[in-house]
CHARMM internal coordinates of N, CA and C (Angstrom, degrees):
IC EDIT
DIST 1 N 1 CA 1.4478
DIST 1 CA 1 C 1.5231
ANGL 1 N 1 CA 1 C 108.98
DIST 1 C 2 N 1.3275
ANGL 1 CA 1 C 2 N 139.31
DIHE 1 N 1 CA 1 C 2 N 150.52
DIST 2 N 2 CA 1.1296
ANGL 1 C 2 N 2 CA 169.34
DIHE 1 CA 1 C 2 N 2 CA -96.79
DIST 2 CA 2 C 1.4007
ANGL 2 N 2 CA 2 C 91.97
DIHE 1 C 2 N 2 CA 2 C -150.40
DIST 2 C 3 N 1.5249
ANGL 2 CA 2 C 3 N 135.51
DIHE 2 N 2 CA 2 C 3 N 120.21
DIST 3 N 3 CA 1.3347
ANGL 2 C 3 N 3 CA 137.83
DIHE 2 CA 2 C 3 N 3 CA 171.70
DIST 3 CA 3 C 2.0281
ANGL 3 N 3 CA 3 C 114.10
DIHE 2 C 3 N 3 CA 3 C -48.10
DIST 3 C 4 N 1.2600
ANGL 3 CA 3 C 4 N 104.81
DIHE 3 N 3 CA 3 C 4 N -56.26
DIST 4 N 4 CA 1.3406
ANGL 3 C 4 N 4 CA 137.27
DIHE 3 CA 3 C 4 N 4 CA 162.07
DIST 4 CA 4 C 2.0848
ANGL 4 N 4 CA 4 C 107.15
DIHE 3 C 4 N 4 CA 4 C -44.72
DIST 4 C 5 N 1.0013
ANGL 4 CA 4 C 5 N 121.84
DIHE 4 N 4 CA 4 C 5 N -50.81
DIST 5 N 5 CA 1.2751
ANGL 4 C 5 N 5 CA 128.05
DIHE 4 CA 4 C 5 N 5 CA 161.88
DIST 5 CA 5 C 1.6045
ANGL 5 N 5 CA 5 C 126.51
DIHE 4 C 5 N 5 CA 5 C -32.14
DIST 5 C 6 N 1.3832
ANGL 5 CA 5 C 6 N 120.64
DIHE 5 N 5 CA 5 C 6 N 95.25
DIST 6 N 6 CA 1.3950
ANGL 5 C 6 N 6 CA 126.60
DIHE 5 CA 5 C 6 N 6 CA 178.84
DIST 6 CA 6 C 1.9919
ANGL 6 N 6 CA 6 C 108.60
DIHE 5 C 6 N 6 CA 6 C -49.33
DIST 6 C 7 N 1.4396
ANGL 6 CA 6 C 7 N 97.24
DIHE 6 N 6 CA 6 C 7 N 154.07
DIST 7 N 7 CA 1.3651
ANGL 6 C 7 N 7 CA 98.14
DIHE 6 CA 6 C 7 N 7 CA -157.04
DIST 7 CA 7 C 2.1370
ANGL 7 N 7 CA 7 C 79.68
DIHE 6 C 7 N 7 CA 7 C -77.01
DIST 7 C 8 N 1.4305
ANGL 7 CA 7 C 8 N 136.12
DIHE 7 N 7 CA 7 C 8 N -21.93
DIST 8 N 8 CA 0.9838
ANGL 7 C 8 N 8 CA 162.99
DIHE 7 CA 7 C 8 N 8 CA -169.70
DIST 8 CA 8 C 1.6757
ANGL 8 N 8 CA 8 C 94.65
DIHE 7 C 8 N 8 CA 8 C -48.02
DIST 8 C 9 N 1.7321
ANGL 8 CA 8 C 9 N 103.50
DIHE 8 N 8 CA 8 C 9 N -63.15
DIST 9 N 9 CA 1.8177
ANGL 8 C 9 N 9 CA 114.30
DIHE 8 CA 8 C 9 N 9 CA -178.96
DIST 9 CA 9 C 1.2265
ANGL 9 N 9 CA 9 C 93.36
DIHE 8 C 9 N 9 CA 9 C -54.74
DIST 9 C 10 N 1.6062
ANGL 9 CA 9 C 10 N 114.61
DIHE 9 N 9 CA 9 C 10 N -47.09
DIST 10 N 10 CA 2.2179
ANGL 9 C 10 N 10 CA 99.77
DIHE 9 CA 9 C 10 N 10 CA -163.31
DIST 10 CA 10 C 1.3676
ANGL 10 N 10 CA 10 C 101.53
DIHE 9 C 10 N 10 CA 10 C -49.17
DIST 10 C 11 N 1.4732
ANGL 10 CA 10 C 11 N 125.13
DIHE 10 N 10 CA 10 C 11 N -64.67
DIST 11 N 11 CA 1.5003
ANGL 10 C 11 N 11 CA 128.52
DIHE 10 CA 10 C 11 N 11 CA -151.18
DIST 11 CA 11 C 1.3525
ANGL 11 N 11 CA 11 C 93.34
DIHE 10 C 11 N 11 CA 11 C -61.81
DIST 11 C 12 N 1.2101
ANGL 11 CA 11 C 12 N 142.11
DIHE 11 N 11 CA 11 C 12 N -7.47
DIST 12 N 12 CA 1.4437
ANGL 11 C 12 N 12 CA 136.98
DIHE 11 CA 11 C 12 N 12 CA -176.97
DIST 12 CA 12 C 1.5829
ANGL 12 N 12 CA 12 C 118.30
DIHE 11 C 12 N 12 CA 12 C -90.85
DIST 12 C 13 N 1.3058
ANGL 12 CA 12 C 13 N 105.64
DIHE 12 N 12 CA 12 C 13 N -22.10
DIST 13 N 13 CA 1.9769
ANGL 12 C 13 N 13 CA 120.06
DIHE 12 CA 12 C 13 N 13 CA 167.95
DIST 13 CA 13 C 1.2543
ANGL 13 N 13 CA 13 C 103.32
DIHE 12 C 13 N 13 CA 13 C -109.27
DIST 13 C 14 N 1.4545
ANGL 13 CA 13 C 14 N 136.95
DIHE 13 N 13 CA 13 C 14 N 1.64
DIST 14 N 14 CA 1.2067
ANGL 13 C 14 N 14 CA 94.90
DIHE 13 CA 13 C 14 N 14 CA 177.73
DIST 14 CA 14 C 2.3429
ANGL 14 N 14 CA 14 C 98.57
DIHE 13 C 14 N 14 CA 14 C -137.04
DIST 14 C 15 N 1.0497
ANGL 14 CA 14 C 15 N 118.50
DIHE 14 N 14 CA 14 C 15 N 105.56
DIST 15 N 15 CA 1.2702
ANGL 14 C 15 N 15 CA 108.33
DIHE 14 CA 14 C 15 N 15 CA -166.14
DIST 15 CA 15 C 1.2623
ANGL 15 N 15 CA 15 C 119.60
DIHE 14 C 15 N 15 CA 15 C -78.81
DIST 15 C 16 N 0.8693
ANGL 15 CA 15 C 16 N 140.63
DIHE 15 N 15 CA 15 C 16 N 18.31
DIST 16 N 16 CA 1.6798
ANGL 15 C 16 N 16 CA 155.73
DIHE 15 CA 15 C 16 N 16 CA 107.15
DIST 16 CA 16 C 1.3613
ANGL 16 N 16 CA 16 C 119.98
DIHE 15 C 16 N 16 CA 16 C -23.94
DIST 16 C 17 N 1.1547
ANGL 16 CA 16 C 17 N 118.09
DIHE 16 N 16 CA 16 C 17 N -33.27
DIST 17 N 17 CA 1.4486
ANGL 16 C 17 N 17 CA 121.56
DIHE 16 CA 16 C 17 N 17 CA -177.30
DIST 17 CA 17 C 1.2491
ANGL 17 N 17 CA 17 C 103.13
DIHE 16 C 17 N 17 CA 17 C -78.38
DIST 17 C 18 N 1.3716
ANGL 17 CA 17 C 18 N 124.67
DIHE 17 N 17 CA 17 C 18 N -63.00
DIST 18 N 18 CA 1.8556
ANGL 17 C 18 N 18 CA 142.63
DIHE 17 CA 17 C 18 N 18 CA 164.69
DIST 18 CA 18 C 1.4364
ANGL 18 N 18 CA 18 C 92.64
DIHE 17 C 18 N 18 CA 18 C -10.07
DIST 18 C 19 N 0.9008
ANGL 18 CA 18 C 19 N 133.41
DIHE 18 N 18 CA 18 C 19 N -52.18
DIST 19 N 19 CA 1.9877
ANGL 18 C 19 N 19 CA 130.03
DIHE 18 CA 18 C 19 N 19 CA -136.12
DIST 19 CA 19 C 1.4492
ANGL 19 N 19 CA 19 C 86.66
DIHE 18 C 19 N 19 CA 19 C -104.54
DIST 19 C 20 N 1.3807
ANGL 19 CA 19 C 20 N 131.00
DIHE 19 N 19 CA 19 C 20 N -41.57
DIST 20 N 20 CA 1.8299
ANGL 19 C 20 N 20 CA 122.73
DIHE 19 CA 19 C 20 N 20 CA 165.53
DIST 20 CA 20 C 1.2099
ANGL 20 N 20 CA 20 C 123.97
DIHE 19 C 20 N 20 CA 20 C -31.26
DIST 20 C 21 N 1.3985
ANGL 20 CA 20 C 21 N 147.80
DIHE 20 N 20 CA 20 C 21 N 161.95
DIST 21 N 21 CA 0.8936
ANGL 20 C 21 N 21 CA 150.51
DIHE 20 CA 20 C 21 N 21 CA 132.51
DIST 21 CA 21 C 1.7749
ANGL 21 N 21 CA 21 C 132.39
DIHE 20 C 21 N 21 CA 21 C -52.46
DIST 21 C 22 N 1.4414
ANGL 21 CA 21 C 22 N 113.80
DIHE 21 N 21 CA 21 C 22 N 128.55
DIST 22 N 22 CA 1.3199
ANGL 21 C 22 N 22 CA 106.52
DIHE 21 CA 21 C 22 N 22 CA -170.38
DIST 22 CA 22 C 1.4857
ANGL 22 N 22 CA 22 C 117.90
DIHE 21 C 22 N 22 CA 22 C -88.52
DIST 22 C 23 N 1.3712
ANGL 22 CA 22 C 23 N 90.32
DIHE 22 N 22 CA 22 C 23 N -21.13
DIST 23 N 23 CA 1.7980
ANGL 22 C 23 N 23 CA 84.78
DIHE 22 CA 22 C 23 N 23 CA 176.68
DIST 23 CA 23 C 1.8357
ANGL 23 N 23 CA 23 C 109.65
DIHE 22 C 23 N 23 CA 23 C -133.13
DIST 23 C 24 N 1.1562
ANGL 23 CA 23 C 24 N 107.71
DIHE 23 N 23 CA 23 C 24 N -159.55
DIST 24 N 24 CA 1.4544
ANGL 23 C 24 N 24 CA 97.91
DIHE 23 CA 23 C 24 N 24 CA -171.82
DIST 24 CA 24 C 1.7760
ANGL 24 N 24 CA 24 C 93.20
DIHE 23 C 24 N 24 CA 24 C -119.55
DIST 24 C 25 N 0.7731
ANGL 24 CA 24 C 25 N 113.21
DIHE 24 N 24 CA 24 C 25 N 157.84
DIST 25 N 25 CA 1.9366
ANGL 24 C 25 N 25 CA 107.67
DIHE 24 CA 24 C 25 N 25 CA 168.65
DIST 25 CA 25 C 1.3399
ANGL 25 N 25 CA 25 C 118.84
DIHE 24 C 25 N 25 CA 25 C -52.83
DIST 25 C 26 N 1.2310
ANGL 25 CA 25 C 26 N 135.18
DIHE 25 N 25 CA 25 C 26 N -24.00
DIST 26 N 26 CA 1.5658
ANGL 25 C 26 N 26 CA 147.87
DIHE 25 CA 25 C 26 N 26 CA 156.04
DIST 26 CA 26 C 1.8559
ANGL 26 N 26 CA 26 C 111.18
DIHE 25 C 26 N 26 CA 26 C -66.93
DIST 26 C 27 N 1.0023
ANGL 26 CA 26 C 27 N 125.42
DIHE 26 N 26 CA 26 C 27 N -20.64
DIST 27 N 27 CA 1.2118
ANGL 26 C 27 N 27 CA 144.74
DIHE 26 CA 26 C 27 N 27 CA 164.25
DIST 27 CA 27 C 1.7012
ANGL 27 N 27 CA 27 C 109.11
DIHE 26 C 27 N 27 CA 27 C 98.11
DIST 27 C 28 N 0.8970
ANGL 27 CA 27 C 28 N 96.79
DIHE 27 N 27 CA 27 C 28 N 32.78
DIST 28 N 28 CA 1.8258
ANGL 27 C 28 N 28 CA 99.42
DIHE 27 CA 27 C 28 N 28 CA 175.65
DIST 28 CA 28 C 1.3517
ANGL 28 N 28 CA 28 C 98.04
DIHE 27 C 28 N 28 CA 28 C -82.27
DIST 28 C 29 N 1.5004
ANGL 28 CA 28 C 29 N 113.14
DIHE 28 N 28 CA 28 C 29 N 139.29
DIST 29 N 29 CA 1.3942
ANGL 28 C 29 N 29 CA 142.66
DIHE 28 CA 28 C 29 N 29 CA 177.21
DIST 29 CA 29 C 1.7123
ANGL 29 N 29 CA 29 C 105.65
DIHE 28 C 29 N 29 CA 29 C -82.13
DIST 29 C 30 N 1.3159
ANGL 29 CA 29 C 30 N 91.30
DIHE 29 N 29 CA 29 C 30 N 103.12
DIST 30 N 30 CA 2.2487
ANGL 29 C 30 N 30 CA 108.80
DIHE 29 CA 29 C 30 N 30 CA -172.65
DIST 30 CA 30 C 1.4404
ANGL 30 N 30 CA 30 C 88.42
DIHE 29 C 30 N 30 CA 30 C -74.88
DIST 30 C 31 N 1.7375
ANGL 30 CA 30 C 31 N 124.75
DIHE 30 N 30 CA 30 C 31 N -42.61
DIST 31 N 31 CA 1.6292
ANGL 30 C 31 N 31 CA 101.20
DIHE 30 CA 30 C 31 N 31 CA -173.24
DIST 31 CA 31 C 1.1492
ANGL 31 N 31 CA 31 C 103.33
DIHE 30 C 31 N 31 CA 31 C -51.87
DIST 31 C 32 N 1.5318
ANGL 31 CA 31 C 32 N 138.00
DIHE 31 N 31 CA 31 C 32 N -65.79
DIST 32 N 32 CA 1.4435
ANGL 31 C 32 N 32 CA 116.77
DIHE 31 CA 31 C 32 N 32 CA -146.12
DIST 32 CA 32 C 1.4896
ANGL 32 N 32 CA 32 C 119.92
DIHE 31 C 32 N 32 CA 32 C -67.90
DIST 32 C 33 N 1.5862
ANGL 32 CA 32 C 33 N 109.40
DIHE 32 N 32 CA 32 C 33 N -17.36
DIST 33 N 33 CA 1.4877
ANGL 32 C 33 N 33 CA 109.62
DIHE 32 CA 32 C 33 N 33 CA 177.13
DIST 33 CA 33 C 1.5436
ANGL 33 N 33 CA 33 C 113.97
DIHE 32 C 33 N 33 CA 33 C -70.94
DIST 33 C 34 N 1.5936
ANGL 33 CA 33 C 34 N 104.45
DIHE 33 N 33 CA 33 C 34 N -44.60
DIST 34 N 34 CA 1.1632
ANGL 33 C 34 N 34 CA 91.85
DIHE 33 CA 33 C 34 N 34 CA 171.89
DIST 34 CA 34 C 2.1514
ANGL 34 N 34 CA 34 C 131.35
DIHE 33 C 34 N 34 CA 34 C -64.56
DIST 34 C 35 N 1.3338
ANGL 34 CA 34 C 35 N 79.86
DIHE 34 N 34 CA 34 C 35 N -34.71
DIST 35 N 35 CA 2.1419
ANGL 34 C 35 N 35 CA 80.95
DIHE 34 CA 34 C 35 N 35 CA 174.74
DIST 35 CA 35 C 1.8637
ANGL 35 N 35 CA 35 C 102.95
DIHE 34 C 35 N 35 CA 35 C -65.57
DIST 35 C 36 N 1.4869
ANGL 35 CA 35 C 36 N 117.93
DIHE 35 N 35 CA 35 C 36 N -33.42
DIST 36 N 36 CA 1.2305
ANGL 35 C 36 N 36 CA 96.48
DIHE 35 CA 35 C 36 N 36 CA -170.28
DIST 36 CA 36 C 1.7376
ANGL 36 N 36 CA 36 C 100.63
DIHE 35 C 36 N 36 CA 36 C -71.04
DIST 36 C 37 N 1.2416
ANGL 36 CA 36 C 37 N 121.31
DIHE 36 N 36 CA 36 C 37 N -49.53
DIST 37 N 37 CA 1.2577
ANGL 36 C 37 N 37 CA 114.70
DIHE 36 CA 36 C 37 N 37 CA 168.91
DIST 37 CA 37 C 1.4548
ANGL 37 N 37 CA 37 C 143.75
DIHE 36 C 37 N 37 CA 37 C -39.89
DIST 37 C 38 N 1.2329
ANGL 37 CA 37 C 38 N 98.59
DIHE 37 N 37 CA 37 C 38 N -5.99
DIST 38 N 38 CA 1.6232
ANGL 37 C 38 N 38 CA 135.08
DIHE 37 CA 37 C 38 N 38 CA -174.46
DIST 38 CA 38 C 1.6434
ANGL 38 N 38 CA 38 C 106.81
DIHE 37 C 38 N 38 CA 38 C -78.53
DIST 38 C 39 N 1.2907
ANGL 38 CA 38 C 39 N 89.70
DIHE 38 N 38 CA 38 C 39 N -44.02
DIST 39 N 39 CA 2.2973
ANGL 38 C 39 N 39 CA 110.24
DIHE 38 CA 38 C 39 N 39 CA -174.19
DIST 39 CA 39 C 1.5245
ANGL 39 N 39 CA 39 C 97.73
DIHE 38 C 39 N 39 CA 39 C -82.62
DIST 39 C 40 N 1.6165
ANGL 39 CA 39 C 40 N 87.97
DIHE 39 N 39 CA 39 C 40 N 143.95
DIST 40 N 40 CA 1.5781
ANGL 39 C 40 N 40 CA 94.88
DIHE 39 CA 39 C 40 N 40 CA -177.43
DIST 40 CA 40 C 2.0017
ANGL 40 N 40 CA 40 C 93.94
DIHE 39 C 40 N 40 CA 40 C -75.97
DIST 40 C 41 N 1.3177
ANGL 40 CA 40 C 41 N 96.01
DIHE 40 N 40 CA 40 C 41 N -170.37
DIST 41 N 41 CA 1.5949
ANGL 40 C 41 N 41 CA 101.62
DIHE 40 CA 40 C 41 N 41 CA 170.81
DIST 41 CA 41 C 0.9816
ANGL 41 N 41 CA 41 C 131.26
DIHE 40 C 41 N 41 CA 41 C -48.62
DIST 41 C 42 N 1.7024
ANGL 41 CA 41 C 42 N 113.83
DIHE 41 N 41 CA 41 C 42 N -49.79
DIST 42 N 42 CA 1.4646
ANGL 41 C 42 N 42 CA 122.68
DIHE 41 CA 41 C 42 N 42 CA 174.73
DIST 42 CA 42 C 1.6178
ANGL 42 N 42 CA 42 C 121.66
DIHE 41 C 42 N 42 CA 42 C -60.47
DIST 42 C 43 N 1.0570
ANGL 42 CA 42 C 43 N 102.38
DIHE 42 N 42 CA 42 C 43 N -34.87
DIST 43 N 43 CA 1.7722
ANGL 42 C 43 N 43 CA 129.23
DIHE 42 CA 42 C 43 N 43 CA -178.49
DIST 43 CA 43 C 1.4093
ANGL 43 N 43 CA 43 C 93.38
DIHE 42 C 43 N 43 CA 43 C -57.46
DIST 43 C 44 N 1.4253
ANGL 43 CA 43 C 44 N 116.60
DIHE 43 N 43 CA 43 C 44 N -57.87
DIST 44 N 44 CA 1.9966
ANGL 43 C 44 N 44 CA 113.74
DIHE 43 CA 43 C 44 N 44 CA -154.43
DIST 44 CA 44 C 1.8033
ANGL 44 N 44 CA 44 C 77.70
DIHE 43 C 44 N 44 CA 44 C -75.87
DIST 44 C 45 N 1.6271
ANGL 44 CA 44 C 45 N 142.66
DIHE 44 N 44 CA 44 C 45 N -63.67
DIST 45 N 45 CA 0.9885
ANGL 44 C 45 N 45 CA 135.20
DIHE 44 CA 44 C 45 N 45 CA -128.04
DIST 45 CA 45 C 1.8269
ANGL 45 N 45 CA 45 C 82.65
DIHE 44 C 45 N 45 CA 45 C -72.38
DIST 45 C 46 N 1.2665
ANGL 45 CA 45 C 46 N 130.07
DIHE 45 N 45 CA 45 C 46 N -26.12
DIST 46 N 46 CA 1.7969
ANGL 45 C 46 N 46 CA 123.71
DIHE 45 CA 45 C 46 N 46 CA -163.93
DIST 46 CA 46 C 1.5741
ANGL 46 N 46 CA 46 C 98.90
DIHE 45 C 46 N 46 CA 46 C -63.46
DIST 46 C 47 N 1.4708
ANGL 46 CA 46 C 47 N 98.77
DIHE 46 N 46 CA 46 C 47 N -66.57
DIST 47 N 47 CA 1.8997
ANGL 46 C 47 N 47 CA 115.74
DIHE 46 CA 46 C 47 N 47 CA 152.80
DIST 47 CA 47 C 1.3556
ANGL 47 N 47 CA 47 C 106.43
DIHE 46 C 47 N 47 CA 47 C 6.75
DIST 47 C 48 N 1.5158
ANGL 47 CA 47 C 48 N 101.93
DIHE 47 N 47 CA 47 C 48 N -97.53
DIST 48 N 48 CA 1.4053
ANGL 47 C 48 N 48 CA 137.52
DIHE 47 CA 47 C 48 N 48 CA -165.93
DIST 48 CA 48 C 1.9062
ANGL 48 N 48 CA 48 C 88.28
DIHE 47 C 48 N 48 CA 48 C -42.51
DIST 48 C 49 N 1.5517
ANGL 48 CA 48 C 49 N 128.91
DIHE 48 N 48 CA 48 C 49 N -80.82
DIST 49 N 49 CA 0.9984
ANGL 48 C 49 N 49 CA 130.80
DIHE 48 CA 48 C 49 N 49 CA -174.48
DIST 49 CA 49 C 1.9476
ANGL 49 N 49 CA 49 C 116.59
DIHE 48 C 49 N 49 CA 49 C -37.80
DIST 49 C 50 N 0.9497
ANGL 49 CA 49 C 50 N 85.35
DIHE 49 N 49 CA 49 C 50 N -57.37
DIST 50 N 50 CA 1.5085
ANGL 49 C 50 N 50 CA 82.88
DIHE 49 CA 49 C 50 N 50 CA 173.68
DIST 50 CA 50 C 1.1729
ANGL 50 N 50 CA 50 C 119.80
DIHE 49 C 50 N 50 CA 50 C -46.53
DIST 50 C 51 N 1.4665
ANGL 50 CA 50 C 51 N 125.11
DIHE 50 N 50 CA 50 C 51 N -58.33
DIST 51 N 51 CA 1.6636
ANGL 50 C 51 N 51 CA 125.72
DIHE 50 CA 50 C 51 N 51 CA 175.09
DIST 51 CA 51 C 0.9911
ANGL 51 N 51 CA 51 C 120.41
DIHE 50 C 51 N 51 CA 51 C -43.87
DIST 51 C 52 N 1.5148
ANGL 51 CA 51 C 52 N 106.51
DIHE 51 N 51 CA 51 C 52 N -23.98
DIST 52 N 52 CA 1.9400
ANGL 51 C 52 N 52 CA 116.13
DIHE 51 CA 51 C 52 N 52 CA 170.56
DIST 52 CA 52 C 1.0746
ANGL 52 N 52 CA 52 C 135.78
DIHE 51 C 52 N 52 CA 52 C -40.30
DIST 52 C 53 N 1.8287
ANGL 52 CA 52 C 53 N 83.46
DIHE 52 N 52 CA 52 C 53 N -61.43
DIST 53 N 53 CA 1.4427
ANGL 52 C 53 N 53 CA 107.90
DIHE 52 CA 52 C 53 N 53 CA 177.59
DIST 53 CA 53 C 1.2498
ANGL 53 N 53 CA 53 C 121.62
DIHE 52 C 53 N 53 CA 53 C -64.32
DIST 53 C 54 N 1.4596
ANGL 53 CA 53 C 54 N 113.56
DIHE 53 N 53 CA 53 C 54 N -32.70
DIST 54 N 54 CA 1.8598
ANGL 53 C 54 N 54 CA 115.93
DIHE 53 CA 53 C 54 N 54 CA -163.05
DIST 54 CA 54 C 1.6380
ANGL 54 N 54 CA 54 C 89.78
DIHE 53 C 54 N 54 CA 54 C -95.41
DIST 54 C 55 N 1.0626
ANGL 54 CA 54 C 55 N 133.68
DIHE 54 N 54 CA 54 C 55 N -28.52
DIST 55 N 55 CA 1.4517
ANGL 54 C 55 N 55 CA 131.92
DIHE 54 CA 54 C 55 N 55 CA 160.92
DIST 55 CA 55 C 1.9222
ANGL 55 N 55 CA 55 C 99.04
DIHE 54 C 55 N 55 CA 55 C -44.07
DIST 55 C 56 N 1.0409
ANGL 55 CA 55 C 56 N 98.71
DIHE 55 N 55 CA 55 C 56 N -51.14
DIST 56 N 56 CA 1.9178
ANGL 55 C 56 N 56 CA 100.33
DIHE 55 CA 55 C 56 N 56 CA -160.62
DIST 56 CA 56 C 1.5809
ANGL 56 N 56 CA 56 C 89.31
DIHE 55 C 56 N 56 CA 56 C -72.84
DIST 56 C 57 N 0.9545
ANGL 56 CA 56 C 57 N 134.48
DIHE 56 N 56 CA 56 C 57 N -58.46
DIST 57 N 57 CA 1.2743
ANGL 56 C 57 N 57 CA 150.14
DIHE 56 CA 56 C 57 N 57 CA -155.99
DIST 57 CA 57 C 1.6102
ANGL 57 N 57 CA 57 C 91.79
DIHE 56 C 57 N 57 CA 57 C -50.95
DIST 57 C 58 N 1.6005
ANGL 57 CA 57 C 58 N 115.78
DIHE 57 N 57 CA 57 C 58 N -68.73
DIST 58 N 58 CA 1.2122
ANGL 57 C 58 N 58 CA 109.76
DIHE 57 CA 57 C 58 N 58 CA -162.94
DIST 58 CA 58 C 1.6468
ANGL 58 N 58 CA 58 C 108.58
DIHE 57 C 58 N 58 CA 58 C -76.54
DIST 58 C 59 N 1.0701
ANGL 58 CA 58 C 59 N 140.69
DIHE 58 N 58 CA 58 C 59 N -9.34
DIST 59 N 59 CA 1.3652
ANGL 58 C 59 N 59 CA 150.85
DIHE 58 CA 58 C 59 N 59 CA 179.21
DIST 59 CA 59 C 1.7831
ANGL 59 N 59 CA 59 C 90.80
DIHE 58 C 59 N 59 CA 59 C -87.51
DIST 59 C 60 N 1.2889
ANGL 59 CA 59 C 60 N 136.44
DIHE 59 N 59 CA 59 C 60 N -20.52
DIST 60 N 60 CA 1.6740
ANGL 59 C 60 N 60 CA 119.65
DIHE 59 CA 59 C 60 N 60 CA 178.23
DIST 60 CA 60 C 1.2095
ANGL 60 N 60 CA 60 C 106.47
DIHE 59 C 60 N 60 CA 60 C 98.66
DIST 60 C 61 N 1.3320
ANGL 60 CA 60 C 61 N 131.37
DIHE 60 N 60 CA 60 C 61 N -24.23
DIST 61 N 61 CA 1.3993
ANGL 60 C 61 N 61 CA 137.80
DIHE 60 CA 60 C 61 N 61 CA 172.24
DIST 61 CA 61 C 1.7557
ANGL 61 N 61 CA 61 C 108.57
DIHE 60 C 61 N 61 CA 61 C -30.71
DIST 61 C 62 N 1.2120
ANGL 61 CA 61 C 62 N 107.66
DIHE 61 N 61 CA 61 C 62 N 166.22
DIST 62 N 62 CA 1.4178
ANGL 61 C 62 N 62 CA 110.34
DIHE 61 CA 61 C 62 N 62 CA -175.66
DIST 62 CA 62 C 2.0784
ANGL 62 N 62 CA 62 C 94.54
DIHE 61 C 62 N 62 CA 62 C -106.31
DIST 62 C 63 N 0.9878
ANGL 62 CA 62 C 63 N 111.93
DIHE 62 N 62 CA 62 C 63 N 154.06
DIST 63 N 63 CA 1.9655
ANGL 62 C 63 N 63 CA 114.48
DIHE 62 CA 62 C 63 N 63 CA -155.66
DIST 63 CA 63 C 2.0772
ANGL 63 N 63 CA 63 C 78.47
DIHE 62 C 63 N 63 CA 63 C -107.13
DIST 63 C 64 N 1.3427
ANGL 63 CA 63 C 64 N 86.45
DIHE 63 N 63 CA 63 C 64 N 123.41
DIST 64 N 64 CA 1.7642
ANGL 63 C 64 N 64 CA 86.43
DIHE 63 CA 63 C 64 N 64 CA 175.94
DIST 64 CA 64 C 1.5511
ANGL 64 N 64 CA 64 C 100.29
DIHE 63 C 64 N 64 CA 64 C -116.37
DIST 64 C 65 N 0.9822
ANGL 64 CA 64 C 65 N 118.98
DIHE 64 N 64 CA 64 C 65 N 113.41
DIST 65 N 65 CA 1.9659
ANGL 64 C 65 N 65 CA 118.04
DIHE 64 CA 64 C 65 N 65 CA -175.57
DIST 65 CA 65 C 1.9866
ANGL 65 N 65 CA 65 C 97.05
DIHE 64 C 65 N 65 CA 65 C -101.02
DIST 65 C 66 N 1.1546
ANGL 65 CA 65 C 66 N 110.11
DIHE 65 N 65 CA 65 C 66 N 131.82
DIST 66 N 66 CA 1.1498
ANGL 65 C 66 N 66 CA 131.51
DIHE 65 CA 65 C 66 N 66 CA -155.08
DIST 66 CA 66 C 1.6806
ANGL 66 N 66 CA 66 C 96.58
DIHE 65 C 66 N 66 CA 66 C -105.89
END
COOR INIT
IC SEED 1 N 1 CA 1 C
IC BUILD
């Protein structure tokens, strides 16, 4: 799966997922834990970086890529 890929497309290839539960009784959202859990390390840390940026981006900040 595609970093960029809604956890929404997974449950759509794989019908195993359908029969899971989507949230937890506290109301935490199991898709996204499960798609982030899906990405190897590098994948969640690209993730993680990106939110940075569009965090900086929308705050006016200047985007510093390292």
């Amino acid at each position: 799966m595609r970093t960029n890929e809604s956890p929404k497309a997974r449950e759509l290839e794989d019908p195993l997922i359908e029969q899971q539960p989507t949230h937890s009784q506290d109301g935490v959202d199991l898709t996204l834990i499960r798609w982030m859990l899906s990405l190897t390390a590098a994948q969640r840390l690209q993730m993680l970086q990106e939110n940075v940026w569009s965090i900086l981006e929308l705050r006016g900040d200047e985007k510093t890529e390292a």
